[in-house]
C-alpha positions, -999 to 999 in steps of 0.1 A, spaced: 680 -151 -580 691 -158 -617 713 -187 -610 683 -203 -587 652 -197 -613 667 -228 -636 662 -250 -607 626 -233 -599 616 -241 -635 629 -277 -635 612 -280 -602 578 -266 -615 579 -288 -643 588 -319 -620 557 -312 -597 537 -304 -624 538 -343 -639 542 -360 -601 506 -340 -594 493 -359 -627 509 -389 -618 503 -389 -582 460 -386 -586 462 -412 -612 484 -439 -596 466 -436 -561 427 -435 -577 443 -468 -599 454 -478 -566 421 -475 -550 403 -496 -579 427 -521 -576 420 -527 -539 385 -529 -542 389 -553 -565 417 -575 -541 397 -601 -517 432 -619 -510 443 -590 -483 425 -581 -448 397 -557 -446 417 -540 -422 447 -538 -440 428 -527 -474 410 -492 -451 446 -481 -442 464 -485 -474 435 -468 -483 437 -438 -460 472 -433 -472 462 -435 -511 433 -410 -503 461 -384 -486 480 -387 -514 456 -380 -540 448 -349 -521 493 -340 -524 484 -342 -562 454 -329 -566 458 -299 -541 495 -296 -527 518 -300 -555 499 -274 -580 496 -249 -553 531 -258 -542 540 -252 -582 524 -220 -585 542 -211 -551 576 -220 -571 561 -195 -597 559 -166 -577 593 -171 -566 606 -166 -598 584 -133 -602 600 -124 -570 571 -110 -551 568 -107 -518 532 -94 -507 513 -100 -477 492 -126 -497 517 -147 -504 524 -153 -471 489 -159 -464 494 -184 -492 520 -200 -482 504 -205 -448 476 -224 -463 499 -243 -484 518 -254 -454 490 -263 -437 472 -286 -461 505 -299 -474 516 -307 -436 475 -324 -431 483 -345 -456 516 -356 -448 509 -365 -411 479 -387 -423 502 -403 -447 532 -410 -420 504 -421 -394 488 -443 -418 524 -458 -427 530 -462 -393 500 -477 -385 506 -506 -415 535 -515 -397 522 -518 -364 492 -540 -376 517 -563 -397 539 -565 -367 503 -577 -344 496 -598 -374 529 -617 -370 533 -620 -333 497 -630 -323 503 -655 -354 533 -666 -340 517 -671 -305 485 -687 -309 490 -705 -343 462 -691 -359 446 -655 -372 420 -657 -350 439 -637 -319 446 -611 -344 409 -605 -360 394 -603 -331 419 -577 -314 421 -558 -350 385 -553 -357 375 -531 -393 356 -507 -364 385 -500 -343 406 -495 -382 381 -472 -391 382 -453 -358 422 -450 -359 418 -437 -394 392 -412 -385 413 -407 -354 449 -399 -378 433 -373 -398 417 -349 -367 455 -356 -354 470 -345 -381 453 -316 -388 452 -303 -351 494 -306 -357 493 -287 -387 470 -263 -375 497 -254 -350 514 -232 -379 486 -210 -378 490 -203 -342 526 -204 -339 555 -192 -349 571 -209 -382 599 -222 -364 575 -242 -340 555 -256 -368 588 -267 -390 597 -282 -355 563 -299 -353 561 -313 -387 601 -327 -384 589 -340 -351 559 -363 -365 585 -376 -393 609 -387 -372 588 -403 -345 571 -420 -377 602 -430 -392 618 -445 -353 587 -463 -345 584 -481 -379 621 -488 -379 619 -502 -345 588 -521 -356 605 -537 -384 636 -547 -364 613 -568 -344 593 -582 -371 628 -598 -384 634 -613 -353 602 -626 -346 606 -637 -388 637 -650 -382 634 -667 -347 603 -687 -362 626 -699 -398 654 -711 -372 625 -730 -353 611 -746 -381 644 -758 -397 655 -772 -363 617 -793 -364 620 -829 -378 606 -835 -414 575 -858 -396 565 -824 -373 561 -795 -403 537 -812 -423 509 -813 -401 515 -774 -395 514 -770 -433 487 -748 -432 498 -726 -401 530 -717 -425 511 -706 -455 489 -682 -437 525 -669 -416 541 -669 -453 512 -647 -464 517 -623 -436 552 -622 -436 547 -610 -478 530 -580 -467 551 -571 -438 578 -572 -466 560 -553 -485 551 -527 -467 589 -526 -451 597 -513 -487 570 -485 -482 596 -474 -450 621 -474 -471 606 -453 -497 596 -429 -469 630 -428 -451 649 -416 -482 617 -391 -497 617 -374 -464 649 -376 -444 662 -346 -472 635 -318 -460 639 -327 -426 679 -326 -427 669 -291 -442 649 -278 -413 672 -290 -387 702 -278 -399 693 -238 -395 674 -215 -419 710 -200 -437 700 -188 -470 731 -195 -488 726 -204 -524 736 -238 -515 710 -249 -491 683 -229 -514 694 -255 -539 692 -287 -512 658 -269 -501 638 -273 -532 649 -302 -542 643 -317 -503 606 -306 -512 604 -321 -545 617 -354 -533 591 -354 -507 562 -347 -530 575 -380 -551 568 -403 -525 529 -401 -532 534 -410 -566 560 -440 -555 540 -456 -532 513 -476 -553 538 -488 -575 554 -502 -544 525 -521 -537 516 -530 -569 550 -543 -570 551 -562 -542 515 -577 -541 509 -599 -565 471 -598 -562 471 -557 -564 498 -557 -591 474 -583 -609 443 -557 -605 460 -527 -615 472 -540 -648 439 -553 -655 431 -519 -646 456 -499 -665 447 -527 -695 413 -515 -694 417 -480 -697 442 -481 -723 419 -506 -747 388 -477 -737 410 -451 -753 418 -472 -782 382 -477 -788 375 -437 -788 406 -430 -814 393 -454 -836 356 -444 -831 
């Protein structure tokens, strides 16, 4: 246990500034959308979904996660604590399946966004097939999901709810990767088409390619939020597939694995802040206010 509390303490002290910076960057992120008319209303409720679970990893999951990491180092082992870690795992895994099913769903309404563009030539198709009520319903509809999965740790053994929770991550992470695989084609099929076009045809379609330029920005960006997924949370699945040997090796890879995963919530709005110009745009503004506010009560 000596030679594994170093890593406990620099763990502790990670989670304890990704839980600051995780509630800050998503609530920034939230203002920021609010204040963004140049993206769907549709796309706008899920990325909000997903900021709202991950305020909830900072605010609730990664302090009782860190106080968790604090009672390993006391080294006690009570009846409580496992009552406590059962609560922990089932809030933390809530919150994670909302996350993933949000993600998922972003990709699968950038991928409609593209193809019915694609098809009939206009956004039309699209907004009337992905309605704000049906958005809202499929949000509603990803947080009773994925608290009925993580409920199943109460009920089950530990072994089925590890099983569970890789299960959602993977199907997550295969869907969107297949997702994306086709949104390149479709992507690249349609640059191929438009090359091959004489000079005389594109311009009257001028407009057609600025809205398919616009949605293929966002599918972009939102591909990078896969990515960031995919590497935060391939690690603590790879854990919980490969057995539950307690070597101090896997300890190690263990509570790292976990850290990693917490990061993501903190990563993701400066993904889209990076790769949305009209977000990044309202988050400095944002970020510019806040810090000219605290400037103001110094010098008051």
């Amino acid at each position: 246990m000596r030679d594994f509390t170093p890593s406990l303490v620099l763990n502790c002290v990670v989670n304890s500034f990704l839980s600051y910076a995780t509630v800050m960057l998503n609530i920034v992120l939230i203002f920021a959308l609010r204040r963004t008319s140049s993206l769907p209303k549709t796309l706008k409720a899920l990325i909000l979904s997903v900021a709202v679970s991950d305020i909830g990893m900072g605010i609730l999951v990664q302090p009782l996660y860190t106080a968790r990491l604090v009672m390993k180092m006391k080294m006690k082992n009570t009846n409580s604590q496992e009552t406590y870690n059962e609560i922990v795992n089932v809030i933390g895994r809530t919150l994670a399946n909302v996350s993933f099913f949000g993600v998922t769903t972003i990709s699968v309404d950038r991928f409609l966004a593209i193809h019915l563009h694609l098809k009939h030539q206009d956004l039309l198709t699209y907004q009337e097939i992905v309605t704000y009520k049906r958005i809202v319903a499929t949000v509603i509809l990803s947080w009773l999901l994925g608290a009925s999965l993580a409920l199943t740790g109460v009920l089950s053994h530990e072994n089925v709810f590890n099983l569970a929770g890789v299960t959602v991550v993977l199907v997550c992470l295969l869907t969107m990767g297949l997702i994306y695989f086709k949104i390149y084609i479709a992507v690249r099929r349609h640059t191929v088409q438009v090359h091959a076009q004489p000079a005389q045809a594109v311009a009257p379609n001028e407009e057609n390619r600025s809205i398919f330029e616009r949605v293929r920005k966002t599918a972009v960006g939102t591909f990078y939020v896969y990515l960031l997924f995919l590497a935060c949370h391939l690690p603590s699945a790879i854990v919980i597939l490969t057995g539950q040997k307690t070597n101090k090796k896997r300890r190690h890879f263990k509570i790292y694995a976990e850290t990693l995963l917490y990061l993501s919530s903190s990563l993701v709005p400066l993904v889209y802040c990076w790769k949305f110009r009209h977000i990044r745009c309202a988050f400095k503004n944002i970020l510019r206010n806040i810090f000219a506010s605290q400037n103001q009560i110094q010098e008051g």
